[in-house]
C-alpha positions as CSV (number, residue, x, y, z in Angstrom):
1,X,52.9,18.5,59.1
2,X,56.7,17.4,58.3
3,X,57.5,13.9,58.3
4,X,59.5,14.1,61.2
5,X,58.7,16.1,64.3
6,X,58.7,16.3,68.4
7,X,55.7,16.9,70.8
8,X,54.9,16.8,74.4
9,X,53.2,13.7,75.5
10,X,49.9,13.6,77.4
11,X,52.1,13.3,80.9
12,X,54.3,16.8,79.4
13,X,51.2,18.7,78.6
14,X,50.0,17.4,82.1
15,X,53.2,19.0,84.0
16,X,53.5,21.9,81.9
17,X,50.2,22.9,83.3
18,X,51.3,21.9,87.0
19,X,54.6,24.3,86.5
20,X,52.3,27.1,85.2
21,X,49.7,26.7,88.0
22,X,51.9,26.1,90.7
23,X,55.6,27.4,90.1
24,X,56.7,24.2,89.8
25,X,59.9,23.2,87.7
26,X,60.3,20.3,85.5
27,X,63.8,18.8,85.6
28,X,64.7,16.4,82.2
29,X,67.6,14.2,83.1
30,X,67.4,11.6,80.4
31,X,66.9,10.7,76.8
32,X,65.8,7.3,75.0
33,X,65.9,5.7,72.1
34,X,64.3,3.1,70.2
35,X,63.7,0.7,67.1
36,X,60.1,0.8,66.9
37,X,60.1,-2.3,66.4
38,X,61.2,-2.1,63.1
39,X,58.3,0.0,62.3
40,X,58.2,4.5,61.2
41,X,56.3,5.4,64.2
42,X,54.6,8.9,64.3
43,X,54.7,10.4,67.3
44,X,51.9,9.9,70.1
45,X,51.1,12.5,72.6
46,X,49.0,9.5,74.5
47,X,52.4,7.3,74.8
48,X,54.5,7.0,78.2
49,X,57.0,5.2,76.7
50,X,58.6,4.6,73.6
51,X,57.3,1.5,71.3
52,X,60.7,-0.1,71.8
53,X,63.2,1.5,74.1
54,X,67.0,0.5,72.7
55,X,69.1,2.6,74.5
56,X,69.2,5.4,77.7
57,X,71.4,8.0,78.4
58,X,72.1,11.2,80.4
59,X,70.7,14.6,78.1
60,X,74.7,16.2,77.4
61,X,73.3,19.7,76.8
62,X,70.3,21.3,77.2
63,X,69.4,25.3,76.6
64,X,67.2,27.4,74.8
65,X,67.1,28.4,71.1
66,X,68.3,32.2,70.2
67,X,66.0,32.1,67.9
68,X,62.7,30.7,69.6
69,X,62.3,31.5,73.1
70,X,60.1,29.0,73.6
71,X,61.9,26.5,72.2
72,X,64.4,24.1,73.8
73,X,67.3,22.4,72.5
74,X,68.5,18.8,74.3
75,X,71.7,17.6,72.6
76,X,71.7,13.3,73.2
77,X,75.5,11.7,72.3
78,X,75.6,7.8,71.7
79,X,79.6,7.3,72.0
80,X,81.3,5.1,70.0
81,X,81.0,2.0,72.0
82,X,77.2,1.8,71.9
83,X,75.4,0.5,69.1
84,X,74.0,-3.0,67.2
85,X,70.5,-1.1,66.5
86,X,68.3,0.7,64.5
87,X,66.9,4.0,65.6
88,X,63.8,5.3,65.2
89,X,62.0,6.9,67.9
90,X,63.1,9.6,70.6
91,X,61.8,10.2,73.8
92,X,62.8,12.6,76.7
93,X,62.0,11.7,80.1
94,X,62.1,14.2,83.5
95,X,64.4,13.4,86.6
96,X,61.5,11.2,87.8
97,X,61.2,9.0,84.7
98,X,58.4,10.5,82.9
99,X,58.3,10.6,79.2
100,X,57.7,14.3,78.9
101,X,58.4,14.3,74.9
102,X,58.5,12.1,71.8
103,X,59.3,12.7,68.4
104,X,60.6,10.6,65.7
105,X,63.1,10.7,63.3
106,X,64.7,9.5,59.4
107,X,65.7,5.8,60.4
108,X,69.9,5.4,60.9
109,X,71.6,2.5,62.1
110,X,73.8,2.5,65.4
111,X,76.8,0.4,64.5
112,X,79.2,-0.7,68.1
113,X,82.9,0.4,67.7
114,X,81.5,2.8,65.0
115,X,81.4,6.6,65.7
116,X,79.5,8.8,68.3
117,X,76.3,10.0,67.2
118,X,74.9,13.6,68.1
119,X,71.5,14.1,67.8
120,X,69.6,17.5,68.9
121,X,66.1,17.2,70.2
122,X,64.4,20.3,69.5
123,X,60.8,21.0,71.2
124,X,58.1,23.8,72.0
125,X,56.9,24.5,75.1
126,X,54.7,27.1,76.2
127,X,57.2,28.6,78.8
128,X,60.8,28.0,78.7
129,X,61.2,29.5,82.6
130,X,59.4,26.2,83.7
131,X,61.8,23.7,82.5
132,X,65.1,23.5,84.5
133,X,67.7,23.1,82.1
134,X,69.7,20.2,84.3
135,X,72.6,18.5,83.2
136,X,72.1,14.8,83.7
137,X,72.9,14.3,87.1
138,X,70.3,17.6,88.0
139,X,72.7,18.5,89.7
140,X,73.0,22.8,89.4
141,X,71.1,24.6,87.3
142,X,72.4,25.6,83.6
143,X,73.1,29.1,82.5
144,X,70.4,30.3,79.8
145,X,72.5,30.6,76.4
146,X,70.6,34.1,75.7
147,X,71.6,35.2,78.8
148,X,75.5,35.8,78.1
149,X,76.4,35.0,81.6
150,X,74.3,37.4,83.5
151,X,71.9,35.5,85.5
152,X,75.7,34.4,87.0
153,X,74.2,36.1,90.6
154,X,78.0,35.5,92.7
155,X,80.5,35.8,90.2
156,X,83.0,35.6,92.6
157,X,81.8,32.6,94.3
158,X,81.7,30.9,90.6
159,X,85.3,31.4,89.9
160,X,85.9,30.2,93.7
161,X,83.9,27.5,92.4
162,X,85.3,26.8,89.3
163,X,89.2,27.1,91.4
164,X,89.6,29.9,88.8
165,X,90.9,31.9,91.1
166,X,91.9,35.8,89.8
167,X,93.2,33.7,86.8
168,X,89.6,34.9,84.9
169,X,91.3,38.9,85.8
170,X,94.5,38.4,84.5
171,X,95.6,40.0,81.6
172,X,96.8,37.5,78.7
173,X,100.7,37.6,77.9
174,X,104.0,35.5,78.1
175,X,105.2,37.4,80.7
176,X,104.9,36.3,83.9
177,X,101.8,36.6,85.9
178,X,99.9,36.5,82.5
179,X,97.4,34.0,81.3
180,X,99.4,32.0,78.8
181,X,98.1,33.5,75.3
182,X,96.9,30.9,72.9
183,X,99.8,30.3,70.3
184,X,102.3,30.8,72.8
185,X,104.5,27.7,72.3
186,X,102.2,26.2,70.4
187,X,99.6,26.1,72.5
188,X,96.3,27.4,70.5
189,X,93.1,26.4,69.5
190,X,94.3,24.4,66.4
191,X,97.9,23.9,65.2
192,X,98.7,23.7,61.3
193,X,100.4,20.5,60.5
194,X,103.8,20.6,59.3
195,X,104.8,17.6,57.0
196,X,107.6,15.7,56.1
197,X,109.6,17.9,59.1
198,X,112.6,15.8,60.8
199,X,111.6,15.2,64.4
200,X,115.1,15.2,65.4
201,X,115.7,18.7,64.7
202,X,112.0,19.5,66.8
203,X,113.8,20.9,69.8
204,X,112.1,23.8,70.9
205,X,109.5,23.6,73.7
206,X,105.9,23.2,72.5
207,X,103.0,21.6,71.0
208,X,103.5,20.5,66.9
209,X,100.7,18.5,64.7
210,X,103.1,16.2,62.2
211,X,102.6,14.4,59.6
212,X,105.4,11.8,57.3
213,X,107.5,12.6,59.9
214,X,111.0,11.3,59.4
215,X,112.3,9.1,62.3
216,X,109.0,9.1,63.6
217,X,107.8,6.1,66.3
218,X,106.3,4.1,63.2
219,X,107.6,4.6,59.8
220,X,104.2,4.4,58.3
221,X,102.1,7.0,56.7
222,X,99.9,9.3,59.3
223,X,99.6,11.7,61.5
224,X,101.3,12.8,65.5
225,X,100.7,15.0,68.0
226,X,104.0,15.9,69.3
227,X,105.1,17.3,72.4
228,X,108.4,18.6,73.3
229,X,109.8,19.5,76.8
230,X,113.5,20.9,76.9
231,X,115.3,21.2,80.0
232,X,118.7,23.2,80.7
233,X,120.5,20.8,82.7
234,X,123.5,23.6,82.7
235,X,125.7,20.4,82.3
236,X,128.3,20.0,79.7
237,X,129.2,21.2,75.8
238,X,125.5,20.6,75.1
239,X,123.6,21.0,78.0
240,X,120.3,20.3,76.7
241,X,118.1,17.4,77.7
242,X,114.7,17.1,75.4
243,X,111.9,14.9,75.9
244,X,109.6,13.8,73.1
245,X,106.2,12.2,73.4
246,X,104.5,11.7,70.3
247,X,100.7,10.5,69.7
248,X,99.1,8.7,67.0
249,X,95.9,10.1,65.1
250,X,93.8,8.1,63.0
251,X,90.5,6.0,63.5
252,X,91.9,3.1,62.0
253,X,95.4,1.9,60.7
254,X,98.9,1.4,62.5
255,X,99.1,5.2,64.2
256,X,95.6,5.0,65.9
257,X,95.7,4.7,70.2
258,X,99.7,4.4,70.0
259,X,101.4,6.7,72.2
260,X,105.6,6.9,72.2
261,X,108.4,8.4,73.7
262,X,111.9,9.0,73.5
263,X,114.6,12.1,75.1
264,X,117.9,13.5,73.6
265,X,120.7,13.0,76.3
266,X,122.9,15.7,74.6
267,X,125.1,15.5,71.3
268,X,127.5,12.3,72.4
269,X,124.7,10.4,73.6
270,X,122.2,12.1,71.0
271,X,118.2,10.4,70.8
272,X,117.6,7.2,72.3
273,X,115.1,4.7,70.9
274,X,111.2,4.9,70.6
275,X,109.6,3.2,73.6
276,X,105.9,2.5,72.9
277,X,103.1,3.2,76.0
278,X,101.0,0.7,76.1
279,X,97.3,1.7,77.5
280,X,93.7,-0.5,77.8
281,X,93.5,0.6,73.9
282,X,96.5,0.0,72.9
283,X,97.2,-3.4,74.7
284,X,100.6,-5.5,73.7
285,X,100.8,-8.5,72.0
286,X,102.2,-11.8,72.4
287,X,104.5,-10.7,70.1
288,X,105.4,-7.4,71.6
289,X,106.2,-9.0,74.9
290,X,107.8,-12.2,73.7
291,X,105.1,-14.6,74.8
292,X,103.1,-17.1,73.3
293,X,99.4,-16.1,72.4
294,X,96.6,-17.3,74.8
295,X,94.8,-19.5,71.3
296,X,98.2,-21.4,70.9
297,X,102.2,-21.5,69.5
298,X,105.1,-23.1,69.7
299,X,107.7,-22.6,72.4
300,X,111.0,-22.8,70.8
301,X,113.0,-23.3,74.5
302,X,112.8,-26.0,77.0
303,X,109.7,-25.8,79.2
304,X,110.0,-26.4,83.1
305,X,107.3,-26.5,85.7
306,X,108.1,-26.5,89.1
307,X,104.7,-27.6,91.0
308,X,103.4,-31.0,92.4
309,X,99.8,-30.7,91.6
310,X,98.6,-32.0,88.1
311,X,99.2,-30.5,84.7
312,X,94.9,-30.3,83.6
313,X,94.0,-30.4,79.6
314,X,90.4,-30.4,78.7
315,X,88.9,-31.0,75.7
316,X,87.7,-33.7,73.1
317,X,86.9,-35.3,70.0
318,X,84.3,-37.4,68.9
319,X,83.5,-40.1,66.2
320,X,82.4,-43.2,65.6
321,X,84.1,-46.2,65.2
322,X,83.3,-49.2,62.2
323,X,80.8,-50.3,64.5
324,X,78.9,-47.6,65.0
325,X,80.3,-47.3,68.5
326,X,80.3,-43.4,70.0
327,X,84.4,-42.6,70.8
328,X,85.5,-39.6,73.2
329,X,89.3,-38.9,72.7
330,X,91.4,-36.9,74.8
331,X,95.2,-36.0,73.3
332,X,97.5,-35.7,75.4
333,X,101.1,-35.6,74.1
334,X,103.1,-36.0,70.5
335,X,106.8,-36.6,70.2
336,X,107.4,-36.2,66.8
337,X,110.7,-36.4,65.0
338,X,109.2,-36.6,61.3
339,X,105.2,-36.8,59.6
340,X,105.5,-40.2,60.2
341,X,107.7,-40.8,63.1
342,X,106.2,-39.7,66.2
343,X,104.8,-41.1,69.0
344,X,101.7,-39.8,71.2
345,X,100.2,-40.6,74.0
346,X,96.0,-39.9,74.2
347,X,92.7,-41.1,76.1
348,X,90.2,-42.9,74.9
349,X,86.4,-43.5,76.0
350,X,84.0,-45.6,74.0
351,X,80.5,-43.9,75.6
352,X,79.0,-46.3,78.1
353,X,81.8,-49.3,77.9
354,X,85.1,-48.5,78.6
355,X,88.3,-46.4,78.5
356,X,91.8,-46.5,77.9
357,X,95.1,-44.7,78.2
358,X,97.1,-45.5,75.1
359,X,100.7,-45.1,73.6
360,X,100.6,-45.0,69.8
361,X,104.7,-45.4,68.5
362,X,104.7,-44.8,64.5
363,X,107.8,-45.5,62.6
364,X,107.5,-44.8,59.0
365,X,104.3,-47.5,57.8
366,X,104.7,-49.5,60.9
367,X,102.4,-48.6,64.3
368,X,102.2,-50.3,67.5
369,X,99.6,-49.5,70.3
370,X,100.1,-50.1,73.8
371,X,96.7,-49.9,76.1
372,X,95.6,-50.1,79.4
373,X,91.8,-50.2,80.2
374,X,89.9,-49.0,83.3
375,X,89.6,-52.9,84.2
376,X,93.3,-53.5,84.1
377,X,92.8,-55.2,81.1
378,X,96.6,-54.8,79.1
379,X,97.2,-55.2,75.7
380,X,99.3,-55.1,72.9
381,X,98.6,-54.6,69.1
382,X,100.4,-54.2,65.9
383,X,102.1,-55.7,62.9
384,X,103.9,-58.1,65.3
385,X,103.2,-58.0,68.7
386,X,105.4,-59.4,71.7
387,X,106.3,-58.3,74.6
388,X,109.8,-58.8,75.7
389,X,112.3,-58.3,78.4
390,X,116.0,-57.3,79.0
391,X,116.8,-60.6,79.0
392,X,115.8,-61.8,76.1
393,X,112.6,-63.5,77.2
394,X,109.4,-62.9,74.7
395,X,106.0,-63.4,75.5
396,X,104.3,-63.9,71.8
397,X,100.6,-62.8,70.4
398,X,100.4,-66.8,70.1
399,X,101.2,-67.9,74.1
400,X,104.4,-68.9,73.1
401,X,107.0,-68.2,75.3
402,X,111.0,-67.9,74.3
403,X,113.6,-67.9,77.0
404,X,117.1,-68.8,78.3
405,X,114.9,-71.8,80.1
406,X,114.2,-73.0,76.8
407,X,117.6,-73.3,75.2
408,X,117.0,-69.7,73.9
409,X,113.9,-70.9,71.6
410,X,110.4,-71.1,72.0
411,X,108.7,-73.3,74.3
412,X,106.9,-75.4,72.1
413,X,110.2,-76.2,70.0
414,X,111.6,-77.0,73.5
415,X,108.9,-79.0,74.0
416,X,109.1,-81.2,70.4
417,X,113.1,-81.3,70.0
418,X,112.8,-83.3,74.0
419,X,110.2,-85.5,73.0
420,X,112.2,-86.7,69.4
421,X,115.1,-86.9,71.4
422,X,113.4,-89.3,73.9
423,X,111.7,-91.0,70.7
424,X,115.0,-91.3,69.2
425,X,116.8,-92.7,72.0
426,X,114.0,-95.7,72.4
427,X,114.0,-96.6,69.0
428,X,118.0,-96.9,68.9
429,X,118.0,-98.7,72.4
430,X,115.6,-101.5,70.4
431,X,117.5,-101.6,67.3
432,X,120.1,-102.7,69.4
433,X,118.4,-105.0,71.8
434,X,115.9,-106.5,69.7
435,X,116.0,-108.4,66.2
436,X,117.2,-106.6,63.1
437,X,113.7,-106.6,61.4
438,X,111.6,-103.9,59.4
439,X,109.9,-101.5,61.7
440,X,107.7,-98.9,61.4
441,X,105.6,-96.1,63.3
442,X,102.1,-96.4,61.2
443,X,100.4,-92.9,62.2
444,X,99.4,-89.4,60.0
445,X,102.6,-88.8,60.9
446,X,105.1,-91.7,60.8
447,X,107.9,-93.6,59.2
448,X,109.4,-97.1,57.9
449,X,113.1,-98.5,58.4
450,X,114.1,-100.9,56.4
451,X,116.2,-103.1,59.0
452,X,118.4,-104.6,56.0
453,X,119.6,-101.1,54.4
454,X,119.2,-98.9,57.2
455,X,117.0,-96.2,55.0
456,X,114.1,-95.2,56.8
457,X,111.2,-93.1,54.8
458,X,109.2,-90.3,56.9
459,X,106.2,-89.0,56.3
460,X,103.8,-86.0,58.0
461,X,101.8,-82.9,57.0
462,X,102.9,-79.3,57.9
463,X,100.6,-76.4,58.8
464,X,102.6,-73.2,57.9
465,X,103.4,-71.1,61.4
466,X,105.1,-68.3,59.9
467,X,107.4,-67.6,56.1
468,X,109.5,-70.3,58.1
469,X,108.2,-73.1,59.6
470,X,110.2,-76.2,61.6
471,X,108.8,-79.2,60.8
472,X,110.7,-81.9,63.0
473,X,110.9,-85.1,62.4
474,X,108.6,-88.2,63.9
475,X,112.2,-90.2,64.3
476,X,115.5,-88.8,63.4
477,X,117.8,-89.9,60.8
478,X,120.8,-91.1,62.8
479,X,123.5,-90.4,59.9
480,X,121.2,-87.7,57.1
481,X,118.6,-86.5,55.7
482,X,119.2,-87.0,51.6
483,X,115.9,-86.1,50.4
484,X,113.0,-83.7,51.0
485,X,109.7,-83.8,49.0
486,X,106.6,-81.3,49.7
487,X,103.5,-81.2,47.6
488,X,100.6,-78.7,48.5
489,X,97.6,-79.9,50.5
490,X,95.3,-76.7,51.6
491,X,95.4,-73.0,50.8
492,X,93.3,-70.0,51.4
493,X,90.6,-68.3,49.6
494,X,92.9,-66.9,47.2
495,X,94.6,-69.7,45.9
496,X,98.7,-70.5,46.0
497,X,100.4,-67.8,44.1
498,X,103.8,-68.7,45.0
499,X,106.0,-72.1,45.4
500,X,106.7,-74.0,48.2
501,X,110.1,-75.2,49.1
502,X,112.1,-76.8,51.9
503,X,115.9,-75.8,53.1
504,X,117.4,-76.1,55.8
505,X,117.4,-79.9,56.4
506,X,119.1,-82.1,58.9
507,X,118.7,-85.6,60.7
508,X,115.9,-83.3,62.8
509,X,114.0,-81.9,60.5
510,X,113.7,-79.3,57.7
511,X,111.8,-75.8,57.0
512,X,108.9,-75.5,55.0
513,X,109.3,-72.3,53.0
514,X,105.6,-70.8,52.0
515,X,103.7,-67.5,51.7
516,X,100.1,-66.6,53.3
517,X,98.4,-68.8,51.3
518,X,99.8,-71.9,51.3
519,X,98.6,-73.2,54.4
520,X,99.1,-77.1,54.9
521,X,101.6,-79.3,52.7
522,X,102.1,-83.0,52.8
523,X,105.3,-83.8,53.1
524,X,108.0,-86.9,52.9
525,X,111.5,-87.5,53.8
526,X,114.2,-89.9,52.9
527,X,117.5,-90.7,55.0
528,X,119.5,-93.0,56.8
């Protein structure tokens, strides 16, 4: 036996015999496929259905072989669309759902978006007169091929049907009253294609196949149908008014599913344009209609948007932070003028605590960060942060506060230069009031006057604030400060890498000039 073959099943052989016995008919409507799943099957009269069905369709032909009367031939399409499997089994089942026959076959792929497939199912019976060859939907009967048409019983009645007409007694001409003979203006059963042809001088009514057309729709390599319709608009010099439509052919490339017009509007005027018809296979793009795609782009005009409701984004990112904390964050919005000047505005969730709507403003190596989270909690961050006013007033990382209030310094300078001043003022009130004698103000931070001279030595220790820190003096020098002297007392874990200076003195006080790691200094101070 061959390797590959078709049989009736048990349930085929079983209504064959019902058709002989009885007069029945037995109507197949349907054909199947399958995988096997994955295995060569061989055929089993016993099966009612295949091992793995992958796909179902409606039989597209069915007749009887010329050659074997008892043979009959049912032609199965897969279109194009249809695919992603294997085949190899075949089954054909009666209007009823019964598998009636199996057979298998070589194994071929199915590929989607591929190509139709045509297989033919070929199978013995023992009378051909008790199948009825249906169409898919069973509905009418079809014409026996051997037959040539003459078991047509009301042939009248089938042209009525078939809104023939007399058309099917007319003689075939150009003249009218004729059936239109095949080749007239180009209508036949195939066309030759003419290449390299001029479509502007394609005038004359008809039906072309083209190919390297010049001033074709697309200037690449391939294939058109063209159609030309002329009408005699009995208008003018040239009173001639042509319409072109021309059709891509190809399975692939830049011709295939494109479809164009274009009409000649006499010789002042002459051809317009190409305009392209767009169609469910040949959709535009973004491009084609001037708008951004649907995965993204940038919009080179001003965007406006008229409506009250909210703008909605969705989406995230995740990660985790140094502390192994889970983050969900939400961008929202970046200005940017340059890679690193830009500013963008996001939301930020860290799983199961909190969340925050943030500002981020970069400016070359410099960011800032301005939050508020879900508990109304405010804050500020960044290489200095303050947060000021119109007026001048600054609120500073420390709790300092600077103000017109406060002499236009900070509050705690405010605070200091009052209390020297008060200092001051008792000390001169007893110099003047009391006896002329040494006095002195023993403390960490404290000076001697020498009653006699009038020189008064200071002393203190300064913890650095800043590059620049005021250090103000216990009790001022009434007349000057001559003399400034700063040796280091405490620095960091990395050790002073830089002097320490002071500048900047007066009968107040001085500045102590220092880096990061000079923290504390003693210091002393000579006037009068």
């Amino acid at each position: 036996m061959a390797d590959y073959y078709a049989i009736l099943t048990n349930t085929g052989k079983a209504l064959e015999a019902a058709a002989t016995a009885n007069g029945t008919k037995i109507t197949l409507a349907k054909f199947v496929v399958g995988d096997g799943n994955g295995q060569a099957q061989i055929p089993d009269p016993a099966r009612t259905a295949l091992v793995h069905e992958v796909y179902r369709n409606s039989i597209s032909d069915l007749t009887v072989s010329t050659d074997q009367p008892n043979q009959i031939i049912a032609q199965l399409v897969m279109p194009a669309n249809v695919g992603g499997f294997t085949v190899r089994e075949i089954g054909l089942l009666t209007d009823k759902g019964e598998l009636y026959a199996i057979a298998n076959c070589a194994t071929f792929d199915k590929p989607v978006n591929g190509v139709s497939i045509t297989m033919q199912f070929r199978l013995a019976v023992s009378d051909t007169e008790n199948v009825t060859l249906n169409v898919a939907t069973g509905e009418g009967l079809f014409l026996r091929q051997d037959a040539n048409l003459s078991d047509v019983k009301d042939k009248q009645k089938s042209r009525e049907n078939l809104q023939l007409g007399s058309a099917a007694t007319k003689n075939v001409g150009i003249a009218e009253g004729n059936v239109l003979q095949v080749g007239a203006f180009g209508v036949s059963s195939s066309l030759p294609a003419q290449s390299g042809v001029n479509l502007d001088a394609m005038d004359s009514f008809g039906f072309y196949v083209v190919r390297d057309a010049v001033n074709a729709p697309n200037a690449d390599k391939g294939v058109w149908f063209l159609s030309v319709r002329v009408w005699d608009s009995k208008s003018g010099v040239d009173p001639f008014r042509i319409v072109q439509i021309a059709e891509g052919y190809g399975n692939s490339g830049s011709l295939r599913n494109r479809s164009f017009h274009r009409v000649y509007s006499g010789s002042t005027v002459g051809w317009s344009a190409w305009v392209e018809f767009y169609s469910e296979a040949r959709k535009p793009s973004a491009t084609d209609t001037g708008a951004l795609p649907i995965i993204g782009g940038t919009l080179t005009g001003q965007l406006g948007i008229n409506h009250a409701d909210f703008i909605n984004k969705n989406g995230y990112t995740t990660y985790n932070d140094g502390d192994g904390k889970q983050h969900r964050q939400a961008g929202g919005l970046r200005l940017t003028i340059a890679d690193t000047i830009l500013a963008e505005l996001y939301y930020n969730e860290t799983v199961g605590n909190s969340a925050e709507v943030s500002l981020h403003n970069k400016y070359g190596s410099t960011d800032s960060y301005l939050s508020l989270r879900n508990d109304a909690l405010l804050s500020v961050s960044g290489s200095d942060p303050r947060i000021g006013f119109s007026n001048g007033t600054l609120y500073a990382s420390d709790g300092n506060v600077k103000g017109a209030v406060w002499d236009n310094d900070y509050l705690s300078n405010w605070i200091l230069n009052k209390a020297n001043d008060a200092k001051n003022s008792a000390i001169d009130w007893a110099n003047t009031n009391c006896a002329r004698k040494p006095t002195s103000w023993l403390q960490p931070t404290g000076w001697f006057r020498d009653a006699t001279t009038g020189l008064i030595t200071q002393w203190g220790i300064v913890t650095r604030g800043g590059g620049t820190t005021r250090v103000w003096f216990p009790n001022a020098f009434p007349n000057a400060c001559v003399n400034v002297q700063l040796t280091l007392r405490n620095s960091n874990s990395e050790g002073s890498g830089l002097n320490i200076f002071a500048n900047g003195e007066d009968g107040k006080g001085f500045n102590y000039i220092s880096s990061d790691n000079e923290v504390q200094a003693f210091w002393m101070a000579i006037g009068y």
